[in-house]
N, C-alpha and C positions, 0 to 999 in steps of 0.2 A: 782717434786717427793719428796716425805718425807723424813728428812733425816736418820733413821733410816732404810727403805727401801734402800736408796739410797748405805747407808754403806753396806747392805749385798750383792746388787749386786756387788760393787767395792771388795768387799773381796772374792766371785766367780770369781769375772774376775781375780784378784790376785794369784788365786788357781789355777787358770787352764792355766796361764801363761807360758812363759818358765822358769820364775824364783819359780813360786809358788811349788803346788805339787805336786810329780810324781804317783800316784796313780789315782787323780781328774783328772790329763789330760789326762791320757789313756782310760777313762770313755768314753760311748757312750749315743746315745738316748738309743737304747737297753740294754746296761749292766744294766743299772739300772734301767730301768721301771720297775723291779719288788719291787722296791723300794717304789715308788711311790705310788703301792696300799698298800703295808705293812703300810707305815705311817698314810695312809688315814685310814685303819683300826684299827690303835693304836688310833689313833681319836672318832673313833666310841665307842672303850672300855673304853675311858675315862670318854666321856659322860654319858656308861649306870652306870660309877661308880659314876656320879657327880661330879668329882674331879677338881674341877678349874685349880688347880697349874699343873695337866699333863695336861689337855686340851691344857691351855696355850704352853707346851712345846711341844705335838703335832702335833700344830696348825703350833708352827717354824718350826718342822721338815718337815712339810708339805710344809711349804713356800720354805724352803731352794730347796727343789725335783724340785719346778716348775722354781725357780732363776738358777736352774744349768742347767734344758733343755733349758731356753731361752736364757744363754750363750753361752750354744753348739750352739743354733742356728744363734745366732748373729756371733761368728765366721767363720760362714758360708753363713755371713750377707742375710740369712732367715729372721730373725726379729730379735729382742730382747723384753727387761724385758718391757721398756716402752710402746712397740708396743703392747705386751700384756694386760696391765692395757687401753693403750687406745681404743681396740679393746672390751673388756668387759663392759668399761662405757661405749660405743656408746650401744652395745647392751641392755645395763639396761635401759639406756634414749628411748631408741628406743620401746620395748616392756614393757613399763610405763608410755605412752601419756596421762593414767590418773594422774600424779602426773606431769610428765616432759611439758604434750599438754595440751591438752582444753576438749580430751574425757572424759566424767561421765561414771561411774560406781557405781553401787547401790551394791553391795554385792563383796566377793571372787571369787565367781560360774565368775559372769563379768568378771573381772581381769583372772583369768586361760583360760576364753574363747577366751578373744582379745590377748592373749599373743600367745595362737597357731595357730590366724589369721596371727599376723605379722609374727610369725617363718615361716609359710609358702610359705610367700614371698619372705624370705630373700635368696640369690643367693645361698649359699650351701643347699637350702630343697628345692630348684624349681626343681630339675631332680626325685625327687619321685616317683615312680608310685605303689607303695604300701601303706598301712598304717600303713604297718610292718618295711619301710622301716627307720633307723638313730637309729635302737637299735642295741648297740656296740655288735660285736660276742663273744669280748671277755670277757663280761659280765657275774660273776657267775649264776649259772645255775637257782639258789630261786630269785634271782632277775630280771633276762631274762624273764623266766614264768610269774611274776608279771605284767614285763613291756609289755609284749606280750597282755596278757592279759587285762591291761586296755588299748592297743590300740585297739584291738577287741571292745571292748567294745564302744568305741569312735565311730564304724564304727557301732551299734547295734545289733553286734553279742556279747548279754550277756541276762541270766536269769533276769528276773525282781524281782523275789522271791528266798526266801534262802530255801526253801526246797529241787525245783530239785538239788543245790548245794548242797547239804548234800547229797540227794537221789543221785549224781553220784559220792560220796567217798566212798559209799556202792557197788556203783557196782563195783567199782575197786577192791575195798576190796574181793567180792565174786571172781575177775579173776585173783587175785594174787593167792590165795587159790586154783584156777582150774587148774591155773600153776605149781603149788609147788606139786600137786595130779598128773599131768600129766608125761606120760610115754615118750614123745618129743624127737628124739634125739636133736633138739634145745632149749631143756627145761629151759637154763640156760640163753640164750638170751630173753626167753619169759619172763621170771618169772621177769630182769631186763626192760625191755619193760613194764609191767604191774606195776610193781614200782613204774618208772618213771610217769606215766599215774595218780598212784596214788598221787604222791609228788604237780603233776599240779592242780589236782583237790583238794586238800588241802590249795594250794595255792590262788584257786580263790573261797574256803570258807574265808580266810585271807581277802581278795580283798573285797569281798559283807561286811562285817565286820568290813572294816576302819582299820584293822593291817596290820601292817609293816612284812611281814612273817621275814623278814631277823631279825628282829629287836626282833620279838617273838621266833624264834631259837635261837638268842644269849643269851633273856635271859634262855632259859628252859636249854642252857648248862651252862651255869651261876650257875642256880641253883643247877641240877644237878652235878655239880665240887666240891660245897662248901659243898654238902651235902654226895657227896662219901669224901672228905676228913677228914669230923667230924667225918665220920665213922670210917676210918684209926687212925686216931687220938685216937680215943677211945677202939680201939681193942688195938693199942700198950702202951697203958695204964694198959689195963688189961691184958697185955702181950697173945696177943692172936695173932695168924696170919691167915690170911682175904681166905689163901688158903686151910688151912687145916677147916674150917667150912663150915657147907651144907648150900646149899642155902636158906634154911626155916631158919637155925641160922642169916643168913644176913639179910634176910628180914624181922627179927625182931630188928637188929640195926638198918635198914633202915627207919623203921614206926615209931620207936622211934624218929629220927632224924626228920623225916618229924612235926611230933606234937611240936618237937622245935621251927622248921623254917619252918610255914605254907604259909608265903612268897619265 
């Protein structure tokens, strides 16, 4: 084991001792698994910033999440840090017999194919009997759709062309509009039903497209952040405040800002 690896597990095992600290040792798998997707997300935001030096420190914080669950588990000698690391490189050597075996492969498409050959095989995907089945539930909801989505698609329930894909964000479109017109007394579960119907089928224009939907929302609120802030910024400049002006006044800061920052 590396020894830099090595010291952060020994200073986990440290922390969650009886001598270490009493905060870390009261910690479960659960308290903190919500931990663990925050980090993973500070990760993500790093990246769409480019930012080496937080990457790097997200990347720790990320490490550190996975070093504290597998002392929890080792304490409960489940496994531990090592079993981990050796459990993943079986898996990379395993589904990489073009690099680790003797199998050839001529392209990507190759490699993505035989990789969800041997997942197949392997003893936790052999009980399946879905196509649907090993997407986590607790999966956000733009990413779930995606994954949904191109597993459908795997099985060739999917459009070959990008029209009818547009043509059924139009039709959601028209039955969002029938719902929001409608007299229903369940109008309000409908209108969210046909939302959602919508959100999916935006989704899998994403999908036919080659975008990352989750990654194309981050940036358009990305954008939109930097660009409601200029704006703020620039009213209390001119000593103006953002509630008492009509929305035709904003929406002329707003198009100003946009010709700023067309990125």
């Amino acid at each position: 084991m590396d020894k830099s690896f090595a010291r952060l597990v020994s200073i986990m095992r440290r922390l969650r001792s009886s001598k270490g600290c009493p905060w870390d040792r009261e910690q479960t798998h659960e308290t903190i698994l919500r931990c663990l997707i925050e980090e993973a997300y500070e990760f993500y935001e790093a990246v769409l910033e480019k930012d080496d030096a937080k990457m790097c420190e997200e990347l720790g914080d990320l490490l550190l999440q996975i070093v504290f669950h597998a002392q929890m588990a080792a304490e409960r000698r489940a496994f531990n840090a090592a079993d981990v690391c050796r459990a993943i490189s079986d898996k990379l050597e395993r589904r990489h017999p073009h690099v680790f075996g003797r199998t050839r492969v001529k392209n990507s498409d190759e490699v993505v194919s035989n990789w969800e050959k041997i997942k197949r095989t392997e003893k936790s995907n052999r009980a399946r009997t879905s196509i649907l089945d090993g997407i986590p539930k607790a999966f956000p909801a733009l990413l779930k759709a995606y994954k949904i989505q191109k597993r459908a698609a795997r099985g060739g329930f999917d459009w070959k062309r990008i029209t009818p894909v547009i043509g059924k964000i139009e039709e959601e479109i028209r039955e969002v509009r029938a719902e929001i017109n409608s007299r229903a007394k369940d109008r309000r579960r409908k209108i969210t039903l046909e939302i959602g119907d919508l959100f999916f089928a935006v989704v899998n224009l994403s999908r036919h497209l080659h975008v990352d939907p989750e990654e194309a929302l981050s940036l358009a609120n990305r954008k939109f952040e930097i660009r409601f802030r200029n704006v703020e910024q620039r009213l209390l400049a001119e000593g103006k405040k953002m509630r008492r002006l009509s929305l035709r006044e904003l929406d002329r800061y707003w198009d100003a800002e946009k010709l700023k920052n067309k990125n």
